[in-house]
N, CA, C and O atoms as CSV, one atom per row, in Angstrom:
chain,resi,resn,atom,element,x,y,z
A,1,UNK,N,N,-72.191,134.068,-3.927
A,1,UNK,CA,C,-71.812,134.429,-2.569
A,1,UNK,C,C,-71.979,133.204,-1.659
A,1,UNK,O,O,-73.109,132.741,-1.509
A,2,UNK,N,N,-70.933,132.657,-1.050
A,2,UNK,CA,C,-70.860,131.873,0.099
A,2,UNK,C,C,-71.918,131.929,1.525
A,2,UNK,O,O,-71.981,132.856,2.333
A,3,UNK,N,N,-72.690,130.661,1.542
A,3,UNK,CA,C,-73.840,131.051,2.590
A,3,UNK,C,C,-72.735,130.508,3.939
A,3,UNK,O,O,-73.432,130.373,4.944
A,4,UNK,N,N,-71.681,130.268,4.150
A,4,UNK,CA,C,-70.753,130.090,5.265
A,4,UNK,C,C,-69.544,130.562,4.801
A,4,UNK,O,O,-68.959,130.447,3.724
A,5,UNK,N,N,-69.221,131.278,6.141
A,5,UNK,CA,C,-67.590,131.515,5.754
A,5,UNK,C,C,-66.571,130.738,6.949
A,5,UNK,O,O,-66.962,130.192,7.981
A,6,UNK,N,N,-65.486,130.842,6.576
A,6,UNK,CA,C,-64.396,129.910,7.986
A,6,UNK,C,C,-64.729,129.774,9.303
A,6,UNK,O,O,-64.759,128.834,10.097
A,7,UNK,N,N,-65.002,131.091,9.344
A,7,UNK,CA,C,-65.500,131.467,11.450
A,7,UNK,C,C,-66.530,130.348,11.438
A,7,UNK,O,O,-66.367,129.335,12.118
A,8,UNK,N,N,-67.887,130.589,10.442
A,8,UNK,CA,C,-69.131,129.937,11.272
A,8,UNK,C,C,-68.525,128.502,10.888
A,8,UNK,O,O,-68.215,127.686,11.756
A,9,UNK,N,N,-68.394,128.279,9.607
A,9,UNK,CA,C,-68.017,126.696,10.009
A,9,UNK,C,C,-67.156,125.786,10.975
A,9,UNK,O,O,-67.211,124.561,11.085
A,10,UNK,N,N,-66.164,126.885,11.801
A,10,UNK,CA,C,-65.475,126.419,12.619
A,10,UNK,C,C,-66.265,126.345,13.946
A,10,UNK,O,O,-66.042,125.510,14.822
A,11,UNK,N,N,-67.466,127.564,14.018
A,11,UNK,CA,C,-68.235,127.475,14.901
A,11,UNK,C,C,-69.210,126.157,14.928
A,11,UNK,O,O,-69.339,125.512,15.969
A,12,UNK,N,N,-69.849,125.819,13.786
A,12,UNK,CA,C,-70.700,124.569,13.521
A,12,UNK,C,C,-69.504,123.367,14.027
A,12,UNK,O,O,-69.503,123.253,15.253
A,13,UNK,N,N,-68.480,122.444,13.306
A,13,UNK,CA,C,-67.462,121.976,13.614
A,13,UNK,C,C,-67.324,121.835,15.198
A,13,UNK,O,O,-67.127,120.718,15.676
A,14,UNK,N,N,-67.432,123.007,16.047
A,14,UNK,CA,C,-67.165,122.944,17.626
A,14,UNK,C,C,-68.616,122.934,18.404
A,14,UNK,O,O,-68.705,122.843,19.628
A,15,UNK,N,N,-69.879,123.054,17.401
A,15,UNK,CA,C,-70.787,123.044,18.338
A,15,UNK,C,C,-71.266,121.313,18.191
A,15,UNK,O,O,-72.120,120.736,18.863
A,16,UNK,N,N,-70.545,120.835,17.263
A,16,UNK,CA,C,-71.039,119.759,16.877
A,16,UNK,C,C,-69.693,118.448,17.272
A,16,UNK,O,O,-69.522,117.342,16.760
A,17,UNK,N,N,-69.017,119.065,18.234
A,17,UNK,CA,C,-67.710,118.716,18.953
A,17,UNK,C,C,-66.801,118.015,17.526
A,17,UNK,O,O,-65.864,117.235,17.692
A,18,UNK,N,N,-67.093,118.286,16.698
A,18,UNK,CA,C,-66.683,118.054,15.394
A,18,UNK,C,C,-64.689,118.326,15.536
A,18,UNK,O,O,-64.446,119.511,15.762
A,19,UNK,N,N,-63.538,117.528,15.444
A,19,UNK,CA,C,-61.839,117.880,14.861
A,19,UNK,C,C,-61.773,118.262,14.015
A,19,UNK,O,O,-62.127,117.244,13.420
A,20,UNK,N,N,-61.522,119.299,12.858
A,20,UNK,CA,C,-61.750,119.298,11.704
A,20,UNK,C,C,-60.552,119.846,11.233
A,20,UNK,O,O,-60.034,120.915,11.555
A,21,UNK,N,N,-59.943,118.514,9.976
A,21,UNK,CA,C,-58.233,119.367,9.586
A,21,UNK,C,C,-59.363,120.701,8.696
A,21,UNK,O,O,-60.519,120.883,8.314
A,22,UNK,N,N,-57.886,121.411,8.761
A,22,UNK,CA,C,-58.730,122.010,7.160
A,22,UNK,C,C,-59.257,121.882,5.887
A,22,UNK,O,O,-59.936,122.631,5.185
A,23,UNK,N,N,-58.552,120.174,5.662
A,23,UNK,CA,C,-59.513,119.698,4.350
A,23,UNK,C,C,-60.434,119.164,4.344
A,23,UNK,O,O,-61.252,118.993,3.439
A,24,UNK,N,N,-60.403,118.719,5.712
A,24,UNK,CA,C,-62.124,118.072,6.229
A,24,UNK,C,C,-62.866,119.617,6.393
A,24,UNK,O,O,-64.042,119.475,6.058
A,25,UNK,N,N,-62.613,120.939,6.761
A,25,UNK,CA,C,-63.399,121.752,6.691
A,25,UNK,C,C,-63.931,122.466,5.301
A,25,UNK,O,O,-64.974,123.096,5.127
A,26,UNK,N,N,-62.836,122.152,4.334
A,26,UNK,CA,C,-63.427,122.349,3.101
A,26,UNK,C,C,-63.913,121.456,2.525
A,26,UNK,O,O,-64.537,121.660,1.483
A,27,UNK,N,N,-63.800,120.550,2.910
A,27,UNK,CA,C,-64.865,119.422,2.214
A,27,UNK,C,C,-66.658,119.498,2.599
A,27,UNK,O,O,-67.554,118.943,1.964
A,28,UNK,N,N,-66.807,120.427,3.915
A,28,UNK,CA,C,-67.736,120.225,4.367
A,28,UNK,C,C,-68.037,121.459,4.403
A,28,UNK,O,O,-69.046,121.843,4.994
A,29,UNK,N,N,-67.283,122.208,3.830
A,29,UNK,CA,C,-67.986,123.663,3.680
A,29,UNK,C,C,-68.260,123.122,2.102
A,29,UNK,O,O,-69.455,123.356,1.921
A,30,UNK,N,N,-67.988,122.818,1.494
A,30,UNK,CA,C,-68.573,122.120,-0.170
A,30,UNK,C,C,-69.687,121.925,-0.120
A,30,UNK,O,O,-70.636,122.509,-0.645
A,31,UNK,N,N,-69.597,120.660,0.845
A,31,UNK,CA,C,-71.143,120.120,0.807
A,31,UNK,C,C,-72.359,120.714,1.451
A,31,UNK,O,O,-73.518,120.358,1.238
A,32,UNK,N,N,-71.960,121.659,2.263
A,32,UNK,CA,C,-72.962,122.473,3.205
A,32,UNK,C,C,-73.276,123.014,1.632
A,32,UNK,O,O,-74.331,122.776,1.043
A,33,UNK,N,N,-72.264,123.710,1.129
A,33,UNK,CA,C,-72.975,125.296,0.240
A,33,UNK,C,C,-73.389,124.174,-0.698
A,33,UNK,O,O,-74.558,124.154,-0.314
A,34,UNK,N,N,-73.353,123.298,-1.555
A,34,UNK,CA,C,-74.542,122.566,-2.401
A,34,UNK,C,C,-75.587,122.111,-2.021
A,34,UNK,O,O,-76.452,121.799,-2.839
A,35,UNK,N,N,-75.784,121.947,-0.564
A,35,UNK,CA,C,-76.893,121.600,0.199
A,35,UNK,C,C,-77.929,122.862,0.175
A,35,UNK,O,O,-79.112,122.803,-0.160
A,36,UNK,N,N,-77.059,124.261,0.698
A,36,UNK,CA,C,-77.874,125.073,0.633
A,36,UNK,C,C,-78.099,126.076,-0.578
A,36,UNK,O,O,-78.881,127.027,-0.579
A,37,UNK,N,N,-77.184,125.638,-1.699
A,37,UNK,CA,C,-78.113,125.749,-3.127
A,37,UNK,C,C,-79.139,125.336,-3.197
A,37,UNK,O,O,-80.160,125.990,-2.982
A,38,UNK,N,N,-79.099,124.301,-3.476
A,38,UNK,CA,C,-80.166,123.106,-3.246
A,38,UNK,C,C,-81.425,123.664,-2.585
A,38,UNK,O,O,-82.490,123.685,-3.202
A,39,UNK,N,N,-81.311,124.126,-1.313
A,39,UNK,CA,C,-82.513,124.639,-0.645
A,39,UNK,C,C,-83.098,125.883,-1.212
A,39,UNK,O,O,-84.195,126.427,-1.084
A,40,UNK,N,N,-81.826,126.208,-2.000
A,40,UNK,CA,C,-82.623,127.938,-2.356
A,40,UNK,C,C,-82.833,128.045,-3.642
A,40,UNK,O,O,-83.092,129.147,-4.128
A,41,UNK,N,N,-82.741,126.691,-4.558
A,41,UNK,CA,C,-83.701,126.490,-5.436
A,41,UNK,C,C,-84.995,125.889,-5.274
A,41,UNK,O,O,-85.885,126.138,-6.087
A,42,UNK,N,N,-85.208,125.015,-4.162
A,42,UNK,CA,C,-86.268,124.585,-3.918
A,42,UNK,C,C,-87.272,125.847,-3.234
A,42,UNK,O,O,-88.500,125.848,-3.328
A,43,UNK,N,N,-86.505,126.839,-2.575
A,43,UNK,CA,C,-87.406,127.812,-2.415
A,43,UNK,C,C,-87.851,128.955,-2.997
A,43,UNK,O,O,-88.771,129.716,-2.697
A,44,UNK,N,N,-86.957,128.958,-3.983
A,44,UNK,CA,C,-87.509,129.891,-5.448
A,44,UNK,C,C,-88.608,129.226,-6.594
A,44,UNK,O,O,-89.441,129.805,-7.291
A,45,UNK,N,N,-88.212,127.574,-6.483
A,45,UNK,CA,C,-89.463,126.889,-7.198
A,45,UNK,C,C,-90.983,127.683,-6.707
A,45,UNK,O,O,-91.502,127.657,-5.591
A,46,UNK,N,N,-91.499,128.422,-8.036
A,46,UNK,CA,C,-93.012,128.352,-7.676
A,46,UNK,C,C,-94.034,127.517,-8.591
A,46,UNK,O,O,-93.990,127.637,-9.815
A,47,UNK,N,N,-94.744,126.862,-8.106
A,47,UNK,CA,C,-96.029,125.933,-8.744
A,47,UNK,C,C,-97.276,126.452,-8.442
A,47,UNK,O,O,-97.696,126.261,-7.301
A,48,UNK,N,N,-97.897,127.020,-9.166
A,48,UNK,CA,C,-99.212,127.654,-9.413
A,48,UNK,C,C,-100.260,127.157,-8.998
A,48,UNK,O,O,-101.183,127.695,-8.388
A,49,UNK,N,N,-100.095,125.846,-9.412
A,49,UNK,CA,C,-100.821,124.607,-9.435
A,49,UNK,C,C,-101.075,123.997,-7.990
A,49,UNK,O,O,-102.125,123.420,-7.706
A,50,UNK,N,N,-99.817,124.208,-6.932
A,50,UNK,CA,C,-100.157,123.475,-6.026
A,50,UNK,C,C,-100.527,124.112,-4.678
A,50,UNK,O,O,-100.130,125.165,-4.179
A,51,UNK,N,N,-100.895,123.722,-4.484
A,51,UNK,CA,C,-101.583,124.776,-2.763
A,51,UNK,C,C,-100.919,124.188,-2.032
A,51,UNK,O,O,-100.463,123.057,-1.861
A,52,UNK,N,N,-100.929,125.558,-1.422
A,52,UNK,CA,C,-99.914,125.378,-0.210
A,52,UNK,C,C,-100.209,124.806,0.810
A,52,UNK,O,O,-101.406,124.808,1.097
A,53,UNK,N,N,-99.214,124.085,1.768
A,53,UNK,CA,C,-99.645,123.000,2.991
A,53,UNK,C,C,-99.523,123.679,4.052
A,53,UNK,O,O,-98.487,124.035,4.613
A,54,UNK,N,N,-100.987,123.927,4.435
A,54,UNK,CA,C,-101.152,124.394,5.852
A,54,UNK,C,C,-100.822,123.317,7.157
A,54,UNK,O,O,-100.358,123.720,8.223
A,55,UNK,N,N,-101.004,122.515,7.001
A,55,UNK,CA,C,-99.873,121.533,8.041
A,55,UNK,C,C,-99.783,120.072,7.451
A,55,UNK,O,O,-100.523,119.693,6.543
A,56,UNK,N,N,-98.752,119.228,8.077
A,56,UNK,CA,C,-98.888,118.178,7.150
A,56,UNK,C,C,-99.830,117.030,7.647
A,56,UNK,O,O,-100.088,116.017,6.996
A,57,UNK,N,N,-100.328,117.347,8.947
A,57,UNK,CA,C,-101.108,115.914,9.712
A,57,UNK,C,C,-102.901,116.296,9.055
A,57,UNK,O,O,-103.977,115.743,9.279
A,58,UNK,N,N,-102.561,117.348,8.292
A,58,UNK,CA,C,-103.970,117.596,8.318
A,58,UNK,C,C,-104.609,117.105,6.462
A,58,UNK,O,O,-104.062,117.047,5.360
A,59,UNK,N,N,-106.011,116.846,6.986
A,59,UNK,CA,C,-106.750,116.165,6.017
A,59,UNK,C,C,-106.873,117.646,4.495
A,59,UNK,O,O,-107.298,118.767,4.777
A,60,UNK,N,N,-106.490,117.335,3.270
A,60,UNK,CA,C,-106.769,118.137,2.158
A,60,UNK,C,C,-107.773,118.608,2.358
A,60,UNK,O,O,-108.689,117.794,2.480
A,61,UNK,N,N,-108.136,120.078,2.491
A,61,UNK,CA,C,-109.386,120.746,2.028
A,61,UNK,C,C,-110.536,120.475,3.393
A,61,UNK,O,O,-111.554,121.137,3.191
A,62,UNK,N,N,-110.601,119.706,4.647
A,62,UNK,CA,C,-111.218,119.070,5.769
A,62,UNK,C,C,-110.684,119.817,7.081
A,62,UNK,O,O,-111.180,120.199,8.141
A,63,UNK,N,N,-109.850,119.827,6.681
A,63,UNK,CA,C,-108.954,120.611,8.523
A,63,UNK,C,C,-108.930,119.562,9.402
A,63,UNK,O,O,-109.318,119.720,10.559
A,64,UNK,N,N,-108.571,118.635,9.049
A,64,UNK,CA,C,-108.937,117.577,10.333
A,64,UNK,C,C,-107.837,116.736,10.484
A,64,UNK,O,O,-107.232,116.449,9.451
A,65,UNK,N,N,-107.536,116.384,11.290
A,65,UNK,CA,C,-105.949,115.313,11.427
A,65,UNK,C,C,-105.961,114.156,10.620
A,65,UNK,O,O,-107.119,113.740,10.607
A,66,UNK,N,N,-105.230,113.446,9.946
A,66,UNK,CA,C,-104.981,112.490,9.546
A,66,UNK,C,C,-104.447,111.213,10.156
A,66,UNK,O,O,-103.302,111.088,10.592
A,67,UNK,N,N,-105.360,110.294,10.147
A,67,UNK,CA,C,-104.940,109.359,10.821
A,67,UNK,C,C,-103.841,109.349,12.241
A,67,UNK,O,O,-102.996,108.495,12.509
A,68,UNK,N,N,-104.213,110.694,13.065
A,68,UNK,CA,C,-103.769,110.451,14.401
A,68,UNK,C,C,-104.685,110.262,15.025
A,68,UNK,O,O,-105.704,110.953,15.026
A,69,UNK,N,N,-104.344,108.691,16.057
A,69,UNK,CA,C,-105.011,108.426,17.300
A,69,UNK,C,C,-105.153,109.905,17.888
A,69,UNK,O,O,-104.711,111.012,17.582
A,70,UNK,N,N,-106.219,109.237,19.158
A,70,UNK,CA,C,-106.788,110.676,19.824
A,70,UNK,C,C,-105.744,110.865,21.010
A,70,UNK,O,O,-105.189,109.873,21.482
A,71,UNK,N,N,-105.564,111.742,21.337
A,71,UNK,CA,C,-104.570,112.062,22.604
A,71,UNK,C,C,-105.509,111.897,24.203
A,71,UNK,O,O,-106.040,112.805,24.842
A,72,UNK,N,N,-105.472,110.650,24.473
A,72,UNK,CA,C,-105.917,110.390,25.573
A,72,UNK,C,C,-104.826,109.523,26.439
A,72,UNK,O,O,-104.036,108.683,26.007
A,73,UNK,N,N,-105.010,109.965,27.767
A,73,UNK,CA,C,-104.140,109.910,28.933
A,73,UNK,C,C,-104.269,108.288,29.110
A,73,UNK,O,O,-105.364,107.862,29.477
A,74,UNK,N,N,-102.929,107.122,28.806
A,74,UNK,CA,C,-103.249,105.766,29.891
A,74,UNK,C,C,-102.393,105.969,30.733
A,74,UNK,O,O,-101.712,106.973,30.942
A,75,UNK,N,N,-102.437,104.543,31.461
A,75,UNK,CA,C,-101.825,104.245,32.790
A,75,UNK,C,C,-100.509,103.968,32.344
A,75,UNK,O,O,-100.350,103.495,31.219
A,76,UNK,N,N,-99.368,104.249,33.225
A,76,UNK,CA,C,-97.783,104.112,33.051
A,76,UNK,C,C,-97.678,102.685,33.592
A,76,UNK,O,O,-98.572,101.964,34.035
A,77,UNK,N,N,-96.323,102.443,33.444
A,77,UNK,CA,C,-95.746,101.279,33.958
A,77,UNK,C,C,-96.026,101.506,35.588
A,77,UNK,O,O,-95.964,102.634,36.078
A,78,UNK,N,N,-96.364,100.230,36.436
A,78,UNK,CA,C,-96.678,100.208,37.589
A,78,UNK,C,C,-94.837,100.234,38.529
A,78,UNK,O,O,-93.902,99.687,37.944
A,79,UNK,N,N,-94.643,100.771,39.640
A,79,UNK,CA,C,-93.492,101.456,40.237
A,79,UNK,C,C,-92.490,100.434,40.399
A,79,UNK,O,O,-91.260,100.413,40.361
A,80,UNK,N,N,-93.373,99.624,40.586
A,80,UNK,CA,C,-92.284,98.469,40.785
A,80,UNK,C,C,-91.515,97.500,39.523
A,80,UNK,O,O,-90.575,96.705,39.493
A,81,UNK,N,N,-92.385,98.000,38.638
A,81,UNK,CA,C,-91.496,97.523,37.119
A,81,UNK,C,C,-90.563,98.525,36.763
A,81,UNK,O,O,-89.449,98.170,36.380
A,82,UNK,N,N,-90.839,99.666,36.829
A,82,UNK,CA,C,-89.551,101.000,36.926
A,82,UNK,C,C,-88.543,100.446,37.572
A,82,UNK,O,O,-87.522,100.058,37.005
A,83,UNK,N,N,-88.845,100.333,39.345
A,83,UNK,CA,C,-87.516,99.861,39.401
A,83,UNK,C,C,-86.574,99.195,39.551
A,83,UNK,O,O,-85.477,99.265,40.105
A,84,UNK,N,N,-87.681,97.874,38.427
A,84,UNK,CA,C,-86.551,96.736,38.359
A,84,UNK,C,C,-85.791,97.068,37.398
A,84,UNK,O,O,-84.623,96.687,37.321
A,85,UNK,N,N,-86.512,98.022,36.318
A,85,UNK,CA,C,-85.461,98.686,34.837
A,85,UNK,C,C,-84.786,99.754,35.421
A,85,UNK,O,O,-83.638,99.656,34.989
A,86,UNK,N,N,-84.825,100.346,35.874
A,86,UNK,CA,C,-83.865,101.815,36.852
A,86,UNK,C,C,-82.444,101.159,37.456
A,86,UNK,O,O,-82.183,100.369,38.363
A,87,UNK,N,N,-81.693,101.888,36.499
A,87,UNK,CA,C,-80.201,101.569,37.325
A,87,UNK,C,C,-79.882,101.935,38.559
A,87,UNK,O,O,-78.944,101.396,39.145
A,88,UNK,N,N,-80.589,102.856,39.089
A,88,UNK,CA,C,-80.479,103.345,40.453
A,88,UNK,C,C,-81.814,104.392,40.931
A,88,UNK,O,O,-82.409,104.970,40.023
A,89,UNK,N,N,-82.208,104.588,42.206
A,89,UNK,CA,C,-83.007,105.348,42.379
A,89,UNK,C,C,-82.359,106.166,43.556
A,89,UNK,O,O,-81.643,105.836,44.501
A,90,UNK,N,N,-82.944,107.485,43.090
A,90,UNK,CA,C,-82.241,108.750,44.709
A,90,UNK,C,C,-83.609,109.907,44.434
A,90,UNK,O,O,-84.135,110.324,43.403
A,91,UNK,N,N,-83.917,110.227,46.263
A,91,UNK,CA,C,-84.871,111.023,46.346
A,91,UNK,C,C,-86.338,110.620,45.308
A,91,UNK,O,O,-86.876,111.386,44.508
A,92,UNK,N,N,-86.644,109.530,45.553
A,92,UNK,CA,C,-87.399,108.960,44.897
A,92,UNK,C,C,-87.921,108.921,43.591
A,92,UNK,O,O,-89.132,108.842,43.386
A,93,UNK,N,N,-86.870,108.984,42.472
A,93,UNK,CA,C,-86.274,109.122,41.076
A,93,UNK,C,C,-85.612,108.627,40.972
A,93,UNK,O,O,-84.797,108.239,41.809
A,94,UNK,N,N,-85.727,108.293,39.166
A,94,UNK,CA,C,-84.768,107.647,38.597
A,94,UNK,C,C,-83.207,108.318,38.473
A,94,UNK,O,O,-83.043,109.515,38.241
A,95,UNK,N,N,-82.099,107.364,38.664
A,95,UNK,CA,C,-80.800,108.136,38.574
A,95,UNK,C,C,-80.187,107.318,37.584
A,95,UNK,O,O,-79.873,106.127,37.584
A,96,UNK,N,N,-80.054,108.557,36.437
A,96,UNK,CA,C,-79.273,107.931,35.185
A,96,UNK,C,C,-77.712,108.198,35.542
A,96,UNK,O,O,-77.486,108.760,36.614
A,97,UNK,N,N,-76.906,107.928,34.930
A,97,UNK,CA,C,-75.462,108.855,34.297
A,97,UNK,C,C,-75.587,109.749,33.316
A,97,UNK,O,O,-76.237,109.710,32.271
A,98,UNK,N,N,-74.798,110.664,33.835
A,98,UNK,CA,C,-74.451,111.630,33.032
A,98,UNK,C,C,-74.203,111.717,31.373
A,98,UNK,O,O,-73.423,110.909,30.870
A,99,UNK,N,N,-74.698,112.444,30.758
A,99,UNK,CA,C,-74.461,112.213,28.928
A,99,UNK,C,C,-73.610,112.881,28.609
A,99,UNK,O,O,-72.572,112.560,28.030
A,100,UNK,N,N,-74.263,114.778,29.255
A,100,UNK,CA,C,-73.714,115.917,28.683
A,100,UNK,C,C,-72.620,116.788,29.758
A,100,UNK,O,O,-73.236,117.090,30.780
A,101,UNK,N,N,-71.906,117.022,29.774
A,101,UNK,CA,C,-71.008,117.550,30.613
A,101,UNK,C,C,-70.906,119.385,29.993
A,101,UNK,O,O,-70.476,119.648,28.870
A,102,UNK,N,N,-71.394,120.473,30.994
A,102,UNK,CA,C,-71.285,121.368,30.407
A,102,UNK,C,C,-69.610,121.954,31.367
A,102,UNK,O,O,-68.877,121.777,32.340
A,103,UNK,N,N,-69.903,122.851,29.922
A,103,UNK,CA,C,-68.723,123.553,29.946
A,103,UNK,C,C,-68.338,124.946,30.555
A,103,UNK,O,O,-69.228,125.779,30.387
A,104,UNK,N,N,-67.282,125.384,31.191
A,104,UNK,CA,C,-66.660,126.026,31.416
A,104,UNK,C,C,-67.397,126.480,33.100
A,104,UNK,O,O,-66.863,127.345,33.795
């Protein structure tokens, strides 16, 4: 059984502003569904042997983070180096350009 059918991949394709002839959509409905074989053998794999990962930053068998620095607050860039890098400033903020343009 197909884990995508036409609709959603045309939906993925447009959320991903993706043109897609139709042989580019079957090419990539191919590779999606071996991808997500792929995943759903890796999630039927069971190993007896291995314990399961309660998170990955954390120390085996310790509970304790792994080699992350501590989360402590420094000082930012001072205002006036901002805005020599700031393409523009308004209402006392940085003013980028636009990336995303929404729709409709």
């Amino acid at each position: 059984m197909p884990h995508l059918d036409d609709d959603q991949l045309k939906a993925l394709a447009r959320l991903a502003r993706l043109d897609l002839t139709t042989a580019d959509r079957e090419a990539l409905g191919a590779d999606l569904e071996r991808i997500l074989d792929y995943v759903d053998r890796l999630a039927a794999f069971d190993d007896p042997s291995a314990d399961p990962l309660r998170h990955p930053n954390l120390e085996a068998g310790g509970g304790e983070p792994a080699g992350l620095r501590p989360d402590v607050p420094v000082a930012g860039l001072p205002r006036s180096a901002l805005e020599e890098l700031a393409p523009a400033w308004r209402d006392d903020r940085v003013e980028v350009p636009r990336t995303v343009e929404q729709d409709g």
